[in-house]
Structures are given as C-alpha cells and as structure tokens.
N, C-alpha and C positions, 0 to 999 in steps of 0.2 A: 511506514509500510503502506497507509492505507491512502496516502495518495497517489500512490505509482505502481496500485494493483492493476489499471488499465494496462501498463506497458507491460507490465512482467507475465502478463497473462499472454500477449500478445508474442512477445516474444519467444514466449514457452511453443506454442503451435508452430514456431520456423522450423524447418527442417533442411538438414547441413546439405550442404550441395556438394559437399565433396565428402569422399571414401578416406577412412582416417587409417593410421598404420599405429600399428602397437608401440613401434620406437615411439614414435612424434608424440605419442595419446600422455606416453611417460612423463613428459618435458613441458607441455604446453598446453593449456584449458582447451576445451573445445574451440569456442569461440577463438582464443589466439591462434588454432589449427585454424580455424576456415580462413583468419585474416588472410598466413601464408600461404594458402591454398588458392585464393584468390589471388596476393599479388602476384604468385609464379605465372597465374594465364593473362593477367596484365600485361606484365615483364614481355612474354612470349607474344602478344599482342593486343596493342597498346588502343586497338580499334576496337574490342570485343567489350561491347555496352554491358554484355551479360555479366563479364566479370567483375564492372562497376558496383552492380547490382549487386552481386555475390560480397563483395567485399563493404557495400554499405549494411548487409543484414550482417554480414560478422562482427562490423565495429559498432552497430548497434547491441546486440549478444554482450562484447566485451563491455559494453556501459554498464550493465545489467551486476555483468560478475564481480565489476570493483565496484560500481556506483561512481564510475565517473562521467560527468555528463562531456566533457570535449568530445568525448568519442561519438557525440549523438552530432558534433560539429565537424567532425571530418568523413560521420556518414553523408551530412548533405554534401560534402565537398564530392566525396564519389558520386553522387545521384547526380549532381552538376557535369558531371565528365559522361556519365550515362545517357542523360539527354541530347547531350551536345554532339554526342554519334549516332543517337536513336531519340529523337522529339517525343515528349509522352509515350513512351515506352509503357507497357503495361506495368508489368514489371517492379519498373522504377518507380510508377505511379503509385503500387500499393507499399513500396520500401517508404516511400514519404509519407506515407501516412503512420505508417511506423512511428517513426522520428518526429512526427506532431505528437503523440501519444506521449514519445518518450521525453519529452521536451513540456508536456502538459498542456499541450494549446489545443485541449478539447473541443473547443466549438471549430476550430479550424479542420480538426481530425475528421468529424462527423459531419460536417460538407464536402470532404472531399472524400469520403468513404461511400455517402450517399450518389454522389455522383459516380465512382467505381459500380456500388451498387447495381447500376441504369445499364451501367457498359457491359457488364458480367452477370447477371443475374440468379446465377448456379457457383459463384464463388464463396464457397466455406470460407475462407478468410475474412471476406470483406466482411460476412456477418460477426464475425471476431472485431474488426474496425469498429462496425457500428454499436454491438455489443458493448464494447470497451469504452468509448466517448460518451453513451446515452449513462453508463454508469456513475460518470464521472463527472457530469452534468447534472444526475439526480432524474433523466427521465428513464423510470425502474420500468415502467407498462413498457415502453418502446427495445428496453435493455432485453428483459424477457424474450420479447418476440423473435429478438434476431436470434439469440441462443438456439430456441428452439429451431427455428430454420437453420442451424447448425448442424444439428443431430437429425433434423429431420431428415437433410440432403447429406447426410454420412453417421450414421448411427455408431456412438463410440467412440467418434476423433478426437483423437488428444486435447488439442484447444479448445474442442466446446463443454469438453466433462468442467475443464480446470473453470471455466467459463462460469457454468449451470452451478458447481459447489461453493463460486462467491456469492450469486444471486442466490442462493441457498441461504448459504448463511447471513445475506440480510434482512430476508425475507423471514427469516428465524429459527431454521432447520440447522444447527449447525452439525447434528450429528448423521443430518443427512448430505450436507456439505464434506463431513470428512468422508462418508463411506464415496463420492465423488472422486475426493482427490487421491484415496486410495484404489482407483480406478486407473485413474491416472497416471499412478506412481507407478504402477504395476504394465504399465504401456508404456513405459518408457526407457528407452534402452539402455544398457548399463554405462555406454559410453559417456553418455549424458550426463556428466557427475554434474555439474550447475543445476541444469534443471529437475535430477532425481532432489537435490539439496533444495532447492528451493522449492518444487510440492510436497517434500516431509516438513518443510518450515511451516507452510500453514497449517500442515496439519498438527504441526504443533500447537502453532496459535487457535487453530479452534479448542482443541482439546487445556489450552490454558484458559482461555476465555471462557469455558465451563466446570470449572475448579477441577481438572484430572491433572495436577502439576507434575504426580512421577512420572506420568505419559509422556508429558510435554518435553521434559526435562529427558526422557530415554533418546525420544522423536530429535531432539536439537544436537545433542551427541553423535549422534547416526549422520545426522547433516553437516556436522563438522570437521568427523572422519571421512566423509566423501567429500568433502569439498572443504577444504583447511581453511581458519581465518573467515569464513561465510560471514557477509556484513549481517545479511535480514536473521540469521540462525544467532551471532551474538547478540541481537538487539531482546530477540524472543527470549533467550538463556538469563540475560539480563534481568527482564523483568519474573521471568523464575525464582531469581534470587534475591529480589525484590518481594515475591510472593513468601518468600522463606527467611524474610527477613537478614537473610544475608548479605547486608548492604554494602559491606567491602567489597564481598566479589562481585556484587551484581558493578560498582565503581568501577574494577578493571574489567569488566567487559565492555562495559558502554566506552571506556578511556580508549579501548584496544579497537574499537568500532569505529569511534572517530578518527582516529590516528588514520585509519584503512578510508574511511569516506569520510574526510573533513567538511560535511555540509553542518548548515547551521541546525535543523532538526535532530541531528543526532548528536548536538554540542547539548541543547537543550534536556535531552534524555540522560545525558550526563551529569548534567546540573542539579536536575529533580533529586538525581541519585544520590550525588554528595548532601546535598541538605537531608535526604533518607537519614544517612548514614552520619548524621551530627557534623558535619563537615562545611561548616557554614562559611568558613572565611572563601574557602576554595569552591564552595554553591555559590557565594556573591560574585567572586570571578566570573565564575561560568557565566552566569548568568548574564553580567555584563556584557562579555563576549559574543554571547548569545544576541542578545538583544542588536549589537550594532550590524554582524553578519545580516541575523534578520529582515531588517529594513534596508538594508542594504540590495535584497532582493524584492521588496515585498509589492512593486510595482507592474514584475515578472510573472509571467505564466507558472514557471516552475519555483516556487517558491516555500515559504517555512511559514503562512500566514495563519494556521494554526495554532501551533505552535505560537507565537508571538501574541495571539488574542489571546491564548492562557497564561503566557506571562504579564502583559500589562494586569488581567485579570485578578489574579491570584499570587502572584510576587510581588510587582510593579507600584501594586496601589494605582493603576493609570487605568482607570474605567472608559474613560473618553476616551482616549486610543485605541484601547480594546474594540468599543464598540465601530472608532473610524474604520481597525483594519477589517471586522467583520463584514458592514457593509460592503468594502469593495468586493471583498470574496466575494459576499451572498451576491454581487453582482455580473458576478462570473457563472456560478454554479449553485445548485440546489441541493444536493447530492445530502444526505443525512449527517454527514460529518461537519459539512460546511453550517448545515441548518442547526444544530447541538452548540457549535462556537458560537455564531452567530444569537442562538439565546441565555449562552451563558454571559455576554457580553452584553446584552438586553436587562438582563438580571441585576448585573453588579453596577448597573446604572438605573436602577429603578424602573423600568419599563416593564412590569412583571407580568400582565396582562398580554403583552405583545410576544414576552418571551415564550409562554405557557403556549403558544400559538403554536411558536417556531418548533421548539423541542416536540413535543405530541405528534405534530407533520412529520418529522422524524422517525416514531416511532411506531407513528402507522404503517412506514413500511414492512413492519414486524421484526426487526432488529431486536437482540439481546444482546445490550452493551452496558457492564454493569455504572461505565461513569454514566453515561449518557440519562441511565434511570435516575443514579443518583443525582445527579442536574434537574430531571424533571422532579424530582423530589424537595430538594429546594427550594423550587421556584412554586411546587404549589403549597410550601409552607410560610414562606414569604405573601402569598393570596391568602393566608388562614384556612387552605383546605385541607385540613389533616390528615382526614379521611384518602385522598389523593395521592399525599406525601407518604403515607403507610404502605400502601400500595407499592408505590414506585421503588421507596427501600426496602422493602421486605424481598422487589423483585432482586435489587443490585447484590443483597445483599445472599440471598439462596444463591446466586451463579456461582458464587466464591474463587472471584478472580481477581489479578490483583487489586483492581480498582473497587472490590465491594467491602474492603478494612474501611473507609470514610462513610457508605453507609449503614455498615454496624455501630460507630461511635453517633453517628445522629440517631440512630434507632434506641441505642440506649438512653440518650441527653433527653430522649423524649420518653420516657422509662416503657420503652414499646418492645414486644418479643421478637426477636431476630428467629427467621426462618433459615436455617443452615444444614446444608448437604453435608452428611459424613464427609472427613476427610479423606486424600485420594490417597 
C-alpha cells in the first residue's frame, strides 16, 4: 500500500467525465463505466483527442480497482492516439503524469508536473502531481507546500483533504489524518463505490496502526460491502487477523488477495503469514516464489524492492543482498519507508552507526510506525545505547499495532516495563 499512495491519491481527485445510468452503475465498476463511455465517443469519432484522454483516465481508475498495471500500458496507448490528433494537448499532458505516478517513475512525474506547474499556474491538480512525486521521493518540506496550495486555491477539494491526511499522518497526526479522510469520505459520491472503499481503507489503516482494531476491522467490512473482493481492504483485514492472532484467516485473505493482484508484494504478505500461522513448509514456498517474482522486477521503477530487502534480511540470511537492493532504492528515493529498509539492511550487516543515522532521518519526519521504532530500537541496542532502545520500544510498543508484538518480546528479554494502551 504504501508505495502506490502517490497514485491512488491521485486518482481519487479524477472526476468521471461522463453521466452514469443506474442500469450500467448495476453491472459495471465505475471506472469500467467511463472505459465504455469513452469508447462509444471514440467509436462515434475516432478524431476526438478528448475522448483519448477520457478513456486513458478510466483505464488508469480501472488499474487502481484490480491492481493491474497493463491498464497503466494501454492508458499510454490512448495518450499516444491523443497526441497524435492534438500535440501536447493539455489534457493529455497532466493524464501522463498520471501514469508516471502509476507506474512509480517519480522523479519523471515531478519534472513533468513542475513543468505543467509553469504552463497552469492555478491548476489544483497539478499541486496533487507535485504533491504526490515530492512524497514519494521523500522531499516532505516541498510535499507540504504544494498541498497547501491545494486548499489554498479550493478550500475543501476532495484531492487535497485525501492529500493533507497522508502528510498528516507522517508527520504524526494520525488521528488528525483520519478526521481528513473522514472529510473526504463524506464528499464523496455514493456512486463512487471504489473510491468511497478505498478512503474507508485508510481509515482503517490509520485506526489499525494505532491499536483501535474493532474500528479497523468494522471500517474494512464497510469497504468490502461496497466494493467486493477490495485488493488494499483484504490486505488491511489481513493484518487484522494477524493483529488477533487469527492466522488461518488472516492466510486466506492474503491467498484471496493475491489470487485478485498476483504481484509479488502481496505473494510476500502471504508468506509472512503462513510462517505466522506455523505453516512453514508452504512460508518456504512462498517465500521462494516470492523471492524470484521479486528480482525479477527489482531493476524497475515499479517494483517489490522492499519487500525483498526484508526478506534477504530477515528470511534469507542474505545481508549483502539486502543491503545491494537497499542502496539502489536509497538511490532512487529518500521517502521514510525507503530510508527504514535502507537501515535495516545497514543493520543486519554491521554498519550500526550508519544505520542509526538513516532510521532517525526517518523519524524526524514525525512518523508513528511501530516497526520502524522497533528497528531504531535495535539498532540503538546493537550501539549499547539502552537508554535509546527503551525509548524507541516503549514507543512501538504503546501504538499496539500489529508490528508492536516484536517490541514487547524485546522489552521483556530486556526485563524492561511495556507501556501498553487498553485494549480496543
């Protein structure tokens, strides 16, 4: 989820170009509405750049609902039919940028966003482009700025709330992140069943990432009755079940996720879970599997290179790999998630001093992520700073989400008192 919050944010702010009928609403997701709503003014004529456009922002949408990327390859195919009637077309110029996003070629996104920027000046969107790529790059100060110039020049727009409640919550506010996306949810029209699903997902995820799991767990239900099968709703339900120790079911959701989006990060998520759930022979599988998908991409913009630095890491026993694919990433982007891999991989190879650097820069963006803490907690016990490492797990450990079970067992091993939030 948290490397394709630029695109889904981004996509959430589109708005459908065409008028939908209750028969069609019945039969067809939104997005597969705009598809055929677009091809029909194709069809009708076959010169009309617009409804290139129209029909690359729907098959963009439909990426989104399945999590399949070809459809981010047959958007550029339309922007290509688009140009080729109307040259740099506005239009078509900010759909491309789109499909940079969606495709993860952030630094590509955010030059060609910046340069829209210049052409439009007064474009709410484009501060959504730049918004989105500065995020996913890691520059937070520049990420900010443009948000606000969202809300500034439209107080209230859908895109920039959903925007302002991720930067929220990295910044550390998550409970003023959800009152955001609850803003949001609330501005959003009922037809919308995707995107109503997909702003009650984070708000589940925030409300899980701060140990409210009946919330979370109500919140995912709600997303999955509006919108059936939801890939990002079973991933979060998952780790609910994870959080409840119910490791079977959290197995067939994550099984029932991939099966829906066979990418390799959610083969990964499945993996973790079978070994959860004492299922080691069929965790080796995965993990296997995992691993070659993995690298299979790991040279690509859009990739699982996360994922793959915790498994070398932490499965693997492959420290040095860990730390090779770290690097590359760290050399793409800075972004807190990147920077967390990046020093657990520093870590598990002895560079403890280097890594103490990385995770802290991290955390100064004001992030509450209970592994993340529990990582800098390691790493300053690894240094001999005790004092540090109490800190750090006392903090992972009070969120009481799923990742703060590993710093209550080091809080014990070190016979130190666990700060813990009533149950939710």
């Amino acid at each position: 989820m948290k490397k394709i919050v630029a695109f889904m944010l981004t996509i959430l702010g589109a708005v459908s170009v065409f008028a939908q009928t209750a028969a069609t609403t019945s039969i067809l997701s939104p997005a597969q509405l705009s598809i055929a709503r677009a091809q029909q003014l194709i069809d009708k004529n076959p010169k009309d750049f617009e409804a290139y456009n129209a029909l690359a922002l729907a098959l963009a949408r439909r990426a989104r609902e399945i999590s399949d990327p070809t459809f981010y390859t047959q958007g550029e195919q339309a922007l290509d039919k688009s140009f080729a009637i109307s040259p740099a077309n506005y239009d078509g110029a900010r759909i491309q940028v789109w499909l940079l996003l969606g495709k993860h070629d952030f630094a590509s996104a955010l030059e060609a966003a910046t340069k829209l920027n210049k052409r439009v000046p007064d474009d709410v969107m484009v501060y959504g482009f730049l918004t989105d790529s500065n995020v996913e790059l890691g520059n937070y100060s520049a990420a900010e700025n443009a948000a606000q110039w969202m809300l500034n020049l439209r107080p209230g727009n859908l895109p920039g709330l959903t925007r302002a409640a991720y930067l929220r919550e990295l910044f550390g506010d998550p409970e003023g992140a959800a009152e955001l996306m609850k803003m949001a949810l609330d501005s959003t029209p009922p037809g919308e069943a995707e995107d109503r699903a997909w702003i009650t997902t984070q708000i589940a995820h925030l409300k899980l990432a701060t140990g409210k799991t009946s919330e979370a767990e109500e919140l995912l239900q709600q997303a999955l009755a509006a919108f059936p099968g939801y890939h990002y709703a079973l991933r979060n339900l998952g780790k609910v079940r994870e959080q409840q120790k119910r490791y079977d079911e959290a197995v067939a959701l994550f099984q029932q996720r991939y099966e829906a989006a066979p990418h390799a990060e959610n083969l990964f998520d499945l993996a973790e879970a079978l070994q959860m759930a004492g299922r080691t022979a069929e965790a080796k599988t995965a993990f296997t599997q995992f691993e070659t998908k993995s690298l299979a991409e790991t040279n690509r913009a859009d990739n699982s290179n996360h994922e793959l630095i915790m498994y070398d890491a932490d499965y693997a026993n492959e420290p040095r790999k860990a730390l090779e694919v770290a690097r590359r990433e760290y050399a793409r982007r800075h972004d807190v998630f990147t920077l967390d891999c990046y020093a657990w991989a520093l870590h598990v190879n002895g560079q403890d001093a280097e890594a103490r650097k990385q995770v802290e820069t991290a955390l100064a963006v004001g992030i509450q992520d209970a592994n993340m803490l529990r990582h800098a907690g390691e790493i300053s016990l690894k240094l001999g700073d005790r004092a540090g490492a109490e800190r750090y797990l006392q903090q992972a450990a009070a969120l009481n989400a799923p990742d703060s079970e590993r710093a209550r067992e080091l809080l014990a091993a070190l016979s130190l008192p666990t700060s813990r939030s009533p149950k939710p």
